[in-house]
SEFIZA-3560 file (N, C-alpha, C; in Angstrom, 3 decimals):
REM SEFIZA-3560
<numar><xx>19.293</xx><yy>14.595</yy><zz>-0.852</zz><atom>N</atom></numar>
<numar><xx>18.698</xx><yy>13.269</yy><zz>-0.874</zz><atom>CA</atom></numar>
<numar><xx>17.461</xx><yy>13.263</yy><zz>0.008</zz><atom>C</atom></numar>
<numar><xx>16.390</xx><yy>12.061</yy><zz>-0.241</zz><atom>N</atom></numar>
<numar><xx>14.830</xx><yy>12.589</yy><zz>0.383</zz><atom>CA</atom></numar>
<numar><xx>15.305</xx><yy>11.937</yy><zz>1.751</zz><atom>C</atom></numar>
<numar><xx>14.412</xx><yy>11.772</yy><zz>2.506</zz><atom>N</atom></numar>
<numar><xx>14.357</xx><yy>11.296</yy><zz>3.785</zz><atom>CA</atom></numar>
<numar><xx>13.458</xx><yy>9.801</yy><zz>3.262</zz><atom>C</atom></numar>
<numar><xx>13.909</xx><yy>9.100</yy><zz>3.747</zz><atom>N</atom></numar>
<numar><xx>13.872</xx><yy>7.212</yy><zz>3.724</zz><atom>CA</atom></numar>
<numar><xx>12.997</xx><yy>6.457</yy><zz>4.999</zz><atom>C</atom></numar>
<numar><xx>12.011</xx><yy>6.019</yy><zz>4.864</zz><atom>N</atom></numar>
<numar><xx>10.780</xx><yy>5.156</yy><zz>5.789</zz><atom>CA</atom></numar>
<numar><xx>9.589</xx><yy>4.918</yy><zz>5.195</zz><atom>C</atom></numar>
<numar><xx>8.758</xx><yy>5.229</yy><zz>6.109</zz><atom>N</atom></numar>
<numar><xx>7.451</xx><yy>5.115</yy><zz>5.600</zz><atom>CA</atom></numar>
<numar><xx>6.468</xx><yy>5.659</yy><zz>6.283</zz><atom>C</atom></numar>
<numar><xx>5.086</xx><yy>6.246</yy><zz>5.890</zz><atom>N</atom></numar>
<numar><xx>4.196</xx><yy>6.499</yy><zz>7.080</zz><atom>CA</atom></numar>
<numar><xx>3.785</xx><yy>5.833</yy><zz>8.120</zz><atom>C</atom></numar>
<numar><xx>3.637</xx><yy>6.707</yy><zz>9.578</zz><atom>N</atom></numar>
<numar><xx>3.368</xx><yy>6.110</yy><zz>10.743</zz><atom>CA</atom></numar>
<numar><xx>2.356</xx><yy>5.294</yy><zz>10.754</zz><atom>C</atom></numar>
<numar><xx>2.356</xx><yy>4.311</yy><zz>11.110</zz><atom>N</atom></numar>
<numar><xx>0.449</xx><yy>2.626</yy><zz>10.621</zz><atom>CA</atom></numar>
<numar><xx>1.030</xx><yy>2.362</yy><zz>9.207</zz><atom>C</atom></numar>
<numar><xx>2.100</xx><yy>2.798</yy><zz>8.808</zz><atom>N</atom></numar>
<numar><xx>2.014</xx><yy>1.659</yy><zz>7.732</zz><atom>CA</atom></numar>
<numar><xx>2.073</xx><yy>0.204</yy><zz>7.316</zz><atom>C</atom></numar>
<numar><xx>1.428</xx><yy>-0.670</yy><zz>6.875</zz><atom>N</atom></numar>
<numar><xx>1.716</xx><yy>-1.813</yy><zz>6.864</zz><atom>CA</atom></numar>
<numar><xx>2.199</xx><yy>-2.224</yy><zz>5.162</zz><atom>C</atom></numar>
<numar><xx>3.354</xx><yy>-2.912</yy><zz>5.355</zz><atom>N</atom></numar>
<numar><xx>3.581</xx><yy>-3.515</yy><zz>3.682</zz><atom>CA</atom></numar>
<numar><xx>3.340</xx><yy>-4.074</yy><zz>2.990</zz><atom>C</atom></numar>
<numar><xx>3.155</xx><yy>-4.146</yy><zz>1.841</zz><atom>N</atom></numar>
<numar><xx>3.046</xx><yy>-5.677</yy><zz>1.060</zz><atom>CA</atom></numar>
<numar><xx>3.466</xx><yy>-5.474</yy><zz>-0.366</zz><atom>C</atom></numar>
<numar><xx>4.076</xx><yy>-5.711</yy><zz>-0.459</zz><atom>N</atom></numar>
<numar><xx>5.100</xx><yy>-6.209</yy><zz>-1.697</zz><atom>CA</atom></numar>
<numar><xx>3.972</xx><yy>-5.989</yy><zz>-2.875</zz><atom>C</atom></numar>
<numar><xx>4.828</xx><yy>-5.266</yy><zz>-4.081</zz><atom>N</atom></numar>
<numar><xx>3.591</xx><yy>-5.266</yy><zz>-5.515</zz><atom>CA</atom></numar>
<numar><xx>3.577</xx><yy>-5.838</yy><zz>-5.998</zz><atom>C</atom></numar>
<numar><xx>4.452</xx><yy>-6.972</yy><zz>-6.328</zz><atom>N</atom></numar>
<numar><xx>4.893</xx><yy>-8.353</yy><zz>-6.912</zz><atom>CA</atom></numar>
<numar><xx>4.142</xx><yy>-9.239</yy><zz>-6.004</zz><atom>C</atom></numar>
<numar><xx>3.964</xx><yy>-9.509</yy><zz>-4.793</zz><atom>N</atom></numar>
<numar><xx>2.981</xx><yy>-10.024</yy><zz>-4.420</zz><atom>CA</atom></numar>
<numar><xx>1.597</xx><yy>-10.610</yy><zz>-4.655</zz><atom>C</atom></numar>
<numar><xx>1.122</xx><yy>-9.542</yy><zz>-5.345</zz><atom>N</atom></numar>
<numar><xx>-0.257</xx><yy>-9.016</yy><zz>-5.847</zz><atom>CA</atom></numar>
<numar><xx>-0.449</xx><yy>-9.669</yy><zz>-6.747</zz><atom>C</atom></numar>
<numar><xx>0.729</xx><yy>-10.257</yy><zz>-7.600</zz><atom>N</atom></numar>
<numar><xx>0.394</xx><yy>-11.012</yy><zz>-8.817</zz><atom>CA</atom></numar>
<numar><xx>0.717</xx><yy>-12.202</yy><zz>-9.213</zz><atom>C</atom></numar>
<numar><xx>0.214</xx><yy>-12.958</yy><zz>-10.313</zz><atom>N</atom></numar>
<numar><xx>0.402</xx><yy>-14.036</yy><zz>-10.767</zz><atom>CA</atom></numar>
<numar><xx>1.805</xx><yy>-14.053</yy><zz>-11.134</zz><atom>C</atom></numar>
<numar><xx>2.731</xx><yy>-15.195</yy><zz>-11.143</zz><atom>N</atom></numar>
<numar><xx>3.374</xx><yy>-15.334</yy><zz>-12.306</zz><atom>CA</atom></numar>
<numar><xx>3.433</xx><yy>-14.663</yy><zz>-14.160</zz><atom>C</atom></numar>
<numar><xx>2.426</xx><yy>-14.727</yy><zz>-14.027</zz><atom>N</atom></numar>
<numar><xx>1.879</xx><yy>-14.570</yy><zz>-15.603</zz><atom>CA</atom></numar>
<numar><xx>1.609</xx><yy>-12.536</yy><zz>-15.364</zz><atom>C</atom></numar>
<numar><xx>1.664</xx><yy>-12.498</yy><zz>-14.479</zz><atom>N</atom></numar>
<numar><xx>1.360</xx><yy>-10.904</yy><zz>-14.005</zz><atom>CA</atom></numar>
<numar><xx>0.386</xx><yy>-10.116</yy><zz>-14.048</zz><atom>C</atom></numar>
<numar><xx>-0.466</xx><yy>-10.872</yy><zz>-13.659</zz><atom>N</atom></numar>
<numar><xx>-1.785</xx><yy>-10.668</yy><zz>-13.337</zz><atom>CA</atom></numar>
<numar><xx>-2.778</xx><yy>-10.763</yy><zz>-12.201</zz><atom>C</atom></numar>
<numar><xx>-3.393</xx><yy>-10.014</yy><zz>-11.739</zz><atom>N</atom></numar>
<numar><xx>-3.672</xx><yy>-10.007</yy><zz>-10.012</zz><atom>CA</atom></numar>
<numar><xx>-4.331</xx><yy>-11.147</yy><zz>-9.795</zz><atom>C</atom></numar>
<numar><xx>-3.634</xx><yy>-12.000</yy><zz>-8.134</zz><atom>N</atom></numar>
<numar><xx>-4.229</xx><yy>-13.189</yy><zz>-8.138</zz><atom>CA</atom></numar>
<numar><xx>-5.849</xx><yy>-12.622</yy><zz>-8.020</zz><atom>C</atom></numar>
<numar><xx>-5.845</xx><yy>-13.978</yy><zz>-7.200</zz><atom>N</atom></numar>
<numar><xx>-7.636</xx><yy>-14.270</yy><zz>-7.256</zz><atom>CA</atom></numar>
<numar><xx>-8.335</xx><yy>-13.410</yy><zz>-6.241</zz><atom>C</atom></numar>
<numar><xx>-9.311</xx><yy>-13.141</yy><zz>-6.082</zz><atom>N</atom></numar>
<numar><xx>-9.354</xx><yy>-11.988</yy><zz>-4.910</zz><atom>CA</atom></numar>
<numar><xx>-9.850</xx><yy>-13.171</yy><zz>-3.068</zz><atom>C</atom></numar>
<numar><xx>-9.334</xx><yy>-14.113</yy><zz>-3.664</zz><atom>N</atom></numar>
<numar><xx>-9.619</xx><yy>-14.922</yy><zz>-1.869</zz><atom>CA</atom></numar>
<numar><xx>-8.025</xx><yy>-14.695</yy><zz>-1.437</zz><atom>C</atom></numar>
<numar><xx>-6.980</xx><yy>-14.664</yy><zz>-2.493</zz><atom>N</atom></numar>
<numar><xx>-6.140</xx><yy>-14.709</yy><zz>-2.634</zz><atom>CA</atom></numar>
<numar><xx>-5.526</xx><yy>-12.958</yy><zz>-1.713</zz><atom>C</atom></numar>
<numar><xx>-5.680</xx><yy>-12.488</yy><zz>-2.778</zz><atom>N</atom></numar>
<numar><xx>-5.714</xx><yy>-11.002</yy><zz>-2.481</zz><atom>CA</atom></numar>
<numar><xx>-5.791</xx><yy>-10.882</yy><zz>-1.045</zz><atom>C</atom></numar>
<numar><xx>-7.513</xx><yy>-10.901</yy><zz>-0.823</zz><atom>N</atom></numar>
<numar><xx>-8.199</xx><yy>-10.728</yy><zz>0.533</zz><atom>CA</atom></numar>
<numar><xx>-6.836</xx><yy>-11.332</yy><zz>2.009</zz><atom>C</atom></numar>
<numar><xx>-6.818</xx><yy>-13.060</yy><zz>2.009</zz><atom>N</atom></numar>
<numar><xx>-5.853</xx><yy>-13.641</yy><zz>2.724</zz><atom>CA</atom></numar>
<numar><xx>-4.757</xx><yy>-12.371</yy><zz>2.806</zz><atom>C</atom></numar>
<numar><xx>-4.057</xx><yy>-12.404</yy><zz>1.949</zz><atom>N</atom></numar>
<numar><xx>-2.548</xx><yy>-11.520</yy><zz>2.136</zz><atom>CA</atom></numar>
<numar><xx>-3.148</xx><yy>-9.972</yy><zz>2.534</zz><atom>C</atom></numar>
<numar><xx>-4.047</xx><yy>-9.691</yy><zz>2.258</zz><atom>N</atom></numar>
<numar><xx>-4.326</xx><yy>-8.249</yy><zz>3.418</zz><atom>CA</atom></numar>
<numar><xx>-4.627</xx><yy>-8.176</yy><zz>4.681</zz><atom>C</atom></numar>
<numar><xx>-5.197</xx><yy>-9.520</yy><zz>4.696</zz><atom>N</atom></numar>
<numar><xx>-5.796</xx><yy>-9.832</yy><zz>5.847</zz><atom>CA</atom></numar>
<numar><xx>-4.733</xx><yy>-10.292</yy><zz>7.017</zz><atom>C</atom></numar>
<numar><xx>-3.754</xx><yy>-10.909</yy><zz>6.284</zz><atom>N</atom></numar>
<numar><xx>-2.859</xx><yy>-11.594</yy><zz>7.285</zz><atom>CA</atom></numar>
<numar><xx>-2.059</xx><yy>-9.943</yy><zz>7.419</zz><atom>C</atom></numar>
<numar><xx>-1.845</xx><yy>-9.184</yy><zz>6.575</zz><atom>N</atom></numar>
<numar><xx>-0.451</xx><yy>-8.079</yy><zz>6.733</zz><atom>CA</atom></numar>
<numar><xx>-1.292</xx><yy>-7.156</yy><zz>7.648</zz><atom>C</atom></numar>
<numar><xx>-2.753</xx><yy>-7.121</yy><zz>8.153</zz><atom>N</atom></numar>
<numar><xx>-3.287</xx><yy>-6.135</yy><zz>9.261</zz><atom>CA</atom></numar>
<numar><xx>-4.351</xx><yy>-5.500</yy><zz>8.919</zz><atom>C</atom></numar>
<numar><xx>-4.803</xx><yy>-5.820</yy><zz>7.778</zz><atom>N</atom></numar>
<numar><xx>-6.073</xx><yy>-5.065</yy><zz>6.799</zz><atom>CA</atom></numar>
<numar><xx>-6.979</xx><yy>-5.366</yy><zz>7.718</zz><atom>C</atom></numar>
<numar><xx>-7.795</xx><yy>-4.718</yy><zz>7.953</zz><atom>N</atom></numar>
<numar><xx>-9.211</xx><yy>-5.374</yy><zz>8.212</zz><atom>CA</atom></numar>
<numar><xx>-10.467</xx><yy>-4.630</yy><zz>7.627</zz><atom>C</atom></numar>
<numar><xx>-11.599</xx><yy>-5.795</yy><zz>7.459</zz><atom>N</atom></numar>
<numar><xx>-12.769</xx><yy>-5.372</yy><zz>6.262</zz><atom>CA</atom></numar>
<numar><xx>-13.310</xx><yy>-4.138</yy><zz>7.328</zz><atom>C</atom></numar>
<numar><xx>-14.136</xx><yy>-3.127</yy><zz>6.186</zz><atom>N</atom></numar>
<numar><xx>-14.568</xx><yy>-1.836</yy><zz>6.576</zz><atom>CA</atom></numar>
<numar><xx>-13.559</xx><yy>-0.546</yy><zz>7.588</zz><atom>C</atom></numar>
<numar><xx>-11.994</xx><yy>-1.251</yy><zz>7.520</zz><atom>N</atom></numar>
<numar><xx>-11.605</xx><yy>-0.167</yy><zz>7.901</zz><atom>CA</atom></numar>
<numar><xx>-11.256</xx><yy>0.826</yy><zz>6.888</zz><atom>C</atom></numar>
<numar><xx>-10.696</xx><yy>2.168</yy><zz>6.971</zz><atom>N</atom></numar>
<numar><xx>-10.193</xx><yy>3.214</yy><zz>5.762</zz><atom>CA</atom></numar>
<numar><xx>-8.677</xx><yy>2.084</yy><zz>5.413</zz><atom>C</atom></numar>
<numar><xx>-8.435</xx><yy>2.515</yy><zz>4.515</zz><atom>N</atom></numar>
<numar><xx>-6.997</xx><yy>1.837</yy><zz>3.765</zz><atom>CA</atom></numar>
<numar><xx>-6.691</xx><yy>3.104</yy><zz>2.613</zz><atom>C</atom></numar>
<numar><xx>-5.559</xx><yy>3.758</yy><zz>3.145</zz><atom>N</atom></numar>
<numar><xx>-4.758</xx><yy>4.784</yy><zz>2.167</zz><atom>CA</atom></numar>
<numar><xx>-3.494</xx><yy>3.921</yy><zz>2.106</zz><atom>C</atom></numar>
<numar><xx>-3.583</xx><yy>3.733</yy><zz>0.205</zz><atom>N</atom></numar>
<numar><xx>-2.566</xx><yy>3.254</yy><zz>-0.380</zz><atom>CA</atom></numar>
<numar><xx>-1.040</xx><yy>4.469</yy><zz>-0.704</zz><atom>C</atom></numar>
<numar><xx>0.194</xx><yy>4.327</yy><zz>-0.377</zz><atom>N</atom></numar>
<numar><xx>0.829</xx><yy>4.638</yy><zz>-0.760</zz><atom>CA</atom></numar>
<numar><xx>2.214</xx><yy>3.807</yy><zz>-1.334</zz><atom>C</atom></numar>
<numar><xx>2.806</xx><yy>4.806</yy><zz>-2.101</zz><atom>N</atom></numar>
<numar><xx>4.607</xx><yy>3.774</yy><zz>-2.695</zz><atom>CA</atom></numar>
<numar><xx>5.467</xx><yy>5.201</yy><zz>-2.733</zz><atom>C</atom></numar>
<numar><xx>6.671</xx><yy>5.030</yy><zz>-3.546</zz><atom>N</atom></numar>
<numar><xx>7.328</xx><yy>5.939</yy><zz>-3.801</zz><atom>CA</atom></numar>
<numar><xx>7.159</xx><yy>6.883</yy><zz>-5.148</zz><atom>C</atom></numar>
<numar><xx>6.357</xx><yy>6.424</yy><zz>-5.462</zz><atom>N</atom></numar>
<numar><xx>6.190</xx><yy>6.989</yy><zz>-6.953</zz><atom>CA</atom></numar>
<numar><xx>4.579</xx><yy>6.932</yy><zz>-7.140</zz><atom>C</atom></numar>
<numar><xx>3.624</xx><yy>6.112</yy><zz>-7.294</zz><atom>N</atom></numar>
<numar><xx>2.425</xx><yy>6.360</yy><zz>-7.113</zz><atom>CA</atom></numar>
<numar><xx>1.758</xx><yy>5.076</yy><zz>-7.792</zz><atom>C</atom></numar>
<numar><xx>2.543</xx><yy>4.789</yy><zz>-9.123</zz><atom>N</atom></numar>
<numar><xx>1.941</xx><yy>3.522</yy><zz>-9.837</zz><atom>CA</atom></numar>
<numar><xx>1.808</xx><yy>2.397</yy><zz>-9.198</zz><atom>C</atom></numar>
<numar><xx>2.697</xx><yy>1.847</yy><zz>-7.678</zz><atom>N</atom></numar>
<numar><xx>2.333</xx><yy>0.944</yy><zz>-7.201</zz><atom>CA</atom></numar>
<numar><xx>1.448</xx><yy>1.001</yy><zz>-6.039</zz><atom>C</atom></numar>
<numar><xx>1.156</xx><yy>2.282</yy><zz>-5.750</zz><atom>N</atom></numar>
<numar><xx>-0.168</xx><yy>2.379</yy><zz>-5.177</zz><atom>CA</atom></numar>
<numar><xx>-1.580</xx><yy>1.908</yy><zz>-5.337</zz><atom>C</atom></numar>
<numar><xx>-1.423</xx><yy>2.526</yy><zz>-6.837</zz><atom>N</atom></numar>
<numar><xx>-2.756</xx><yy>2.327</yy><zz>-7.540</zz><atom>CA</atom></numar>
<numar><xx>-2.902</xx><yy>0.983</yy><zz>-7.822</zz><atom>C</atom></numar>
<numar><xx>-1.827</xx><yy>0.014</yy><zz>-7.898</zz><atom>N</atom></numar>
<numar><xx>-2.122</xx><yy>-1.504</yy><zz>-8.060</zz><atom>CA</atom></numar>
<numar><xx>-2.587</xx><yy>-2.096</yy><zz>-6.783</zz><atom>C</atom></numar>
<numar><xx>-1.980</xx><yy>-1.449</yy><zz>-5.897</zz><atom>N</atom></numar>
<numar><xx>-2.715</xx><yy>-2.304</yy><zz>-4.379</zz><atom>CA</atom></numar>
<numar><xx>-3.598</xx><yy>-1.657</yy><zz>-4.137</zz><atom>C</atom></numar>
<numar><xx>-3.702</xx><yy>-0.139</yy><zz>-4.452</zz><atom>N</atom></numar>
<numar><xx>-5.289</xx><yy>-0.178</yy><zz>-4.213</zz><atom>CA</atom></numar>
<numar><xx>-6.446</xx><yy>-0.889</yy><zz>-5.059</zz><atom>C</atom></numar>
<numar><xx>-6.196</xx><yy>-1.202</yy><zz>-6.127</zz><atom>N</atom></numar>
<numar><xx>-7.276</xx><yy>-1.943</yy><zz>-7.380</zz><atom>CA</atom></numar>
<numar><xx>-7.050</xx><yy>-3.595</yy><zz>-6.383</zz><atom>C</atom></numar>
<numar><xx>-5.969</xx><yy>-3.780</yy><zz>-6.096</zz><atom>N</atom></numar>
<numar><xx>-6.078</xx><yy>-5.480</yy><zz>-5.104</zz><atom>CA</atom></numar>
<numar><xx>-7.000</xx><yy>-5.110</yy><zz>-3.960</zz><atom>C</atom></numar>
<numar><xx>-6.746</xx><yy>-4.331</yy><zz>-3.418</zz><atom>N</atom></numar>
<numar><xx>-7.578</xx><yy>-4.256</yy><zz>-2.518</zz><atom>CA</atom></numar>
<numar><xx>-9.404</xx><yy>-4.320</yy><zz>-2.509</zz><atom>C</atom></numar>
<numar><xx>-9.854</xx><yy>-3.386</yy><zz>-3.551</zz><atom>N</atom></numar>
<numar><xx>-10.758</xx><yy>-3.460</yy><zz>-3.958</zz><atom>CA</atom></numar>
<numar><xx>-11.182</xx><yy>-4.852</yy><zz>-4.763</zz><atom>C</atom></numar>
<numar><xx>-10.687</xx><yy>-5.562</yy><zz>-5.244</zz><atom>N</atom></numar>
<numar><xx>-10.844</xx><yy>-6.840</yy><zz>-5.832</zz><atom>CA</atom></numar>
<numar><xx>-10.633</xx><yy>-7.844</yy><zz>-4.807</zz><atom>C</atom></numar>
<numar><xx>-10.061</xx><yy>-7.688</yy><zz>-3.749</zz><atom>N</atom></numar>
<numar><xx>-10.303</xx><yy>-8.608</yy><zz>-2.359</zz><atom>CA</atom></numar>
<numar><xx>-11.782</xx><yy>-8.352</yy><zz>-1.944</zz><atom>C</atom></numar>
<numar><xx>-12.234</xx><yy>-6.882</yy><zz>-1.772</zz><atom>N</atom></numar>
<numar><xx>-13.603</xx><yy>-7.005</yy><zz>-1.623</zz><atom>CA</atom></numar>
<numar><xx>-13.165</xx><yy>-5.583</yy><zz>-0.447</zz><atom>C</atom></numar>
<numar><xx>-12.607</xx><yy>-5.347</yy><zz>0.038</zz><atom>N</atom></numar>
<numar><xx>-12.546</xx><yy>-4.192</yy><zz>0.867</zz><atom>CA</atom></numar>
<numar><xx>-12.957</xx><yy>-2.916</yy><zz>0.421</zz><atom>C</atom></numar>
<numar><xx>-13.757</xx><yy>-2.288</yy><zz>1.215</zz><atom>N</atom></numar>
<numar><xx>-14.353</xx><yy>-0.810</yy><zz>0.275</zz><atom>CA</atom></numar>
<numar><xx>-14.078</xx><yy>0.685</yy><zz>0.329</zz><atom>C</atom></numar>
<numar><xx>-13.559</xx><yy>0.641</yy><zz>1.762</zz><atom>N</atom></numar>
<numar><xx>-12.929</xx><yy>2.028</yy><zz>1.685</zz><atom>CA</atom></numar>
<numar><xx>-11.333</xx><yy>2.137</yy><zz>1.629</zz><atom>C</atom></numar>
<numar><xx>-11.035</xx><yy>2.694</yy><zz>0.260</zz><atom>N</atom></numar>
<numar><xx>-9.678</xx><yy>1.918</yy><zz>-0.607</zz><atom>CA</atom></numar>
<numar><xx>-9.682</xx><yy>3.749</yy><zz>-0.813</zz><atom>C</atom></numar>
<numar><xx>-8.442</xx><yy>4.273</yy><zz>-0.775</zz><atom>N</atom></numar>
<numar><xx>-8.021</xx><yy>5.902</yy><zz>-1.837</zz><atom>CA</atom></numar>
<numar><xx>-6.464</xx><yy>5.335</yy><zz>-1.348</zz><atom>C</atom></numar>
<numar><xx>-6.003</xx><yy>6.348</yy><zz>-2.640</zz><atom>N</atom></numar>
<numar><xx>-4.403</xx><yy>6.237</yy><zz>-3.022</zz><atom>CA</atom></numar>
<numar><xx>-3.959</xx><yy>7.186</yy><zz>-2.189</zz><atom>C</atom></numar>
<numar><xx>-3.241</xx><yy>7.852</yy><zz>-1.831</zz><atom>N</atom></numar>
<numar><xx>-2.324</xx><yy>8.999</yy><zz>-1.600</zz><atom>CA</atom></numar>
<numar><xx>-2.007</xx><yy>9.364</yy><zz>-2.820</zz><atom>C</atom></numar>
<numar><xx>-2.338</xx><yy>11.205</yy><zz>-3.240</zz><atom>N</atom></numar>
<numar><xx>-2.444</xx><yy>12.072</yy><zz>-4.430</zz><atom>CA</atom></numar>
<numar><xx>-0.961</xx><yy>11.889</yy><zz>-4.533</zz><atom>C</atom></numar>
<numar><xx>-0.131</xx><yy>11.958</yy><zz>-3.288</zz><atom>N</atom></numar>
<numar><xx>1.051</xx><yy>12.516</yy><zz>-4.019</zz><atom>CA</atom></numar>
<numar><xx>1.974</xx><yy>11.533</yy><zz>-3.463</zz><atom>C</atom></numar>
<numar><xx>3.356</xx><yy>11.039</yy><zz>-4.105</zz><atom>N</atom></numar>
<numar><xx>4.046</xx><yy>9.915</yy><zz>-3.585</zz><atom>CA</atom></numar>
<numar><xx>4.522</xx><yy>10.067</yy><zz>-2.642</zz><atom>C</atom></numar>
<numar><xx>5.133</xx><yy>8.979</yy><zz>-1.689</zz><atom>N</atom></numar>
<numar><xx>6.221</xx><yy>9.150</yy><zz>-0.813</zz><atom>CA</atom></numar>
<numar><xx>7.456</xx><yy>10.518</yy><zz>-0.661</zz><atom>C</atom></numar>
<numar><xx>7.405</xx><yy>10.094</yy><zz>-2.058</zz><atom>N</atom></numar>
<numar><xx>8.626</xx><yy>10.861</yy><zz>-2.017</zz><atom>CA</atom></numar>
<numar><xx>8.573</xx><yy>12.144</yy><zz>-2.074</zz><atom>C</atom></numar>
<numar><xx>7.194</xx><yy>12.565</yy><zz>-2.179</zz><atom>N</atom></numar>
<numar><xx>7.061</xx><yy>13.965</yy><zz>-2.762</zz><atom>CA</atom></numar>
<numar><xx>6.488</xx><yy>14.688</yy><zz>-0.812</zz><atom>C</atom></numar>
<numar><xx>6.047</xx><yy>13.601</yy><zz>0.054</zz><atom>N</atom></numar>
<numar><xx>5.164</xx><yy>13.855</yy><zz>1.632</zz><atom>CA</atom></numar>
<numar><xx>6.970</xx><yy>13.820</yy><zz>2.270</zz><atom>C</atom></numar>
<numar><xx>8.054</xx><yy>13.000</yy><zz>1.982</zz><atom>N</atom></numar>
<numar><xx>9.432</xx><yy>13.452</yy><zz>2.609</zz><atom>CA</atom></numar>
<numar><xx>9.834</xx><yy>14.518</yy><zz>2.615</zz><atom>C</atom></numar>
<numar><xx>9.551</xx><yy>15.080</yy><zz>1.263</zz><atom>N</atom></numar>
<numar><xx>10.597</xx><yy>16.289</yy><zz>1.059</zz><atom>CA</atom></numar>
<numar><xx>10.056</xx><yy>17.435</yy><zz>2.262</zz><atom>C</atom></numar>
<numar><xx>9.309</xx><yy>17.109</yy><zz>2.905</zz><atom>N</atom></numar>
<numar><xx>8.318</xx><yy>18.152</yy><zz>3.516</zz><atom>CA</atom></numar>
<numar><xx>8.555</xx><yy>17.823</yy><zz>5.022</zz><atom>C</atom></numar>
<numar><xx>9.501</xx><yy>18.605</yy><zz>5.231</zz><atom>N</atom></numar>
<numar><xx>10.002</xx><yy>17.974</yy><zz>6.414</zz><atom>CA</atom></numar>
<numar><xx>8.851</xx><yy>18.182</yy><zz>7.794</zz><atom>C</atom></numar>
<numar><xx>7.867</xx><yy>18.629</yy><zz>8.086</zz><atom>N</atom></numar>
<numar><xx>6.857</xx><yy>18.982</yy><zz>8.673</zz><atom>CA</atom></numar>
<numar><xx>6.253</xx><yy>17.813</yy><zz>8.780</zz><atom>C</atom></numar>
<numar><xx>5.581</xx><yy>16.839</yy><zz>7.721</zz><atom>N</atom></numar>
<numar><xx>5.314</xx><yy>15.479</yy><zz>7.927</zz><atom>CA</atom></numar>
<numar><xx>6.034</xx><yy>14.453</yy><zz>8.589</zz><atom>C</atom></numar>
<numar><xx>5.401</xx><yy>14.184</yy><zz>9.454</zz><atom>N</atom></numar>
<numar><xx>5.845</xx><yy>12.575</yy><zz>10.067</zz><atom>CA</atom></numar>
<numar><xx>6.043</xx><yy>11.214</yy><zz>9.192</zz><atom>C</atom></numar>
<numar><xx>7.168</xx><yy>11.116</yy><zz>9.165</zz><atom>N</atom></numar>
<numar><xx>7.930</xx><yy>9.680</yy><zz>8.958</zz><atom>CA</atom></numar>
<numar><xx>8.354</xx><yy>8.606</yy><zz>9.659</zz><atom>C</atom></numar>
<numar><xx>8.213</xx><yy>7.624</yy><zz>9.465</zz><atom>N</atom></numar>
<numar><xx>9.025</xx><yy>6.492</yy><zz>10.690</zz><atom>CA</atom></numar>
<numar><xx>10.585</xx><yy>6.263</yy><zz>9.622</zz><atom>C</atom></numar>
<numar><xx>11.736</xx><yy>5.909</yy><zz>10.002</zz><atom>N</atom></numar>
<numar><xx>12.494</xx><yy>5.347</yy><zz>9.726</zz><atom>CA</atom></numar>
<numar><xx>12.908</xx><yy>3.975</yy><zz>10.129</zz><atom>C</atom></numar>
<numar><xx>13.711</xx><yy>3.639</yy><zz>8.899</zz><atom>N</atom></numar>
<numar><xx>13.492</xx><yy>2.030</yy><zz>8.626</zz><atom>CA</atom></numar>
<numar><xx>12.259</xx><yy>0.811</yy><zz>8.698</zz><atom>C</atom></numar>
<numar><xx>12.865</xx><yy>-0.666</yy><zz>8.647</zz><atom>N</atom></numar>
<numar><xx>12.158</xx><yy>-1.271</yy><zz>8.000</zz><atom>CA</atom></numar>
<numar><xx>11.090</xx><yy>-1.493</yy><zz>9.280</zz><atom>C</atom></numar>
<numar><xx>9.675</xx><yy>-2.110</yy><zz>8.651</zz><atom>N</atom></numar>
<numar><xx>8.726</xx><yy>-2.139</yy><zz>9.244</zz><atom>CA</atom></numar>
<numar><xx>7.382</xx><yy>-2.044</yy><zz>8.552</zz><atom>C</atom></numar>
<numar><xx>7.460</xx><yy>-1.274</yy><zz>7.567</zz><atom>N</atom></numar>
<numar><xx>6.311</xx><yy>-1.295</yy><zz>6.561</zz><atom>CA</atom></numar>
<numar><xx>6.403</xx><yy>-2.124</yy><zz>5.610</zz><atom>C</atom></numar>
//
């Protein structure tokens, strides 16, 4: 079984978050607010990661549609930087 947390500075935000009802990314003042409040701040780096990768790439496209510019995914998922026991993990909740 993998090892369970998240990277060290990670901050969370929910991928369901990101969207409308209708499931579609809110508005980007919208966006912006909820990054802003979870620790984002404009012109810093922001590496998106998840456990699998597809919900990466949605908060990174929110991110960029908030207006923030230095936005990259993590190539490879969570789950794939655990198995590697050499990388640093935090355990439990917090991200």
């Amino acid at each position: 079984m993998g090892r369970g947390g998240h990277l060290p500075g990670a901050r969370r935000v929910g991928h369901a978050d990101l969207l409308t009802a209708e499931g579609r990314l809110k508005s980007h003042q919208e966006l912006r607010a909820m990054l802003e409040r979870a620790g984002f701040q404009p012109g810093e780096r922001i590496i998106m990661h998840c456990d699998g990768g597809g919900r990466a790439a949605l908060a990174a496209l929110a991110a960029v549609q908030a207006g923030f510019t230095h936005v990259d995914v993590y190539y490879l998922s969570f789950a794939d930087r655990a198995k590697d026991e050499s990388c640093p993990i935090v355990k439990g909740e917090g991200a």
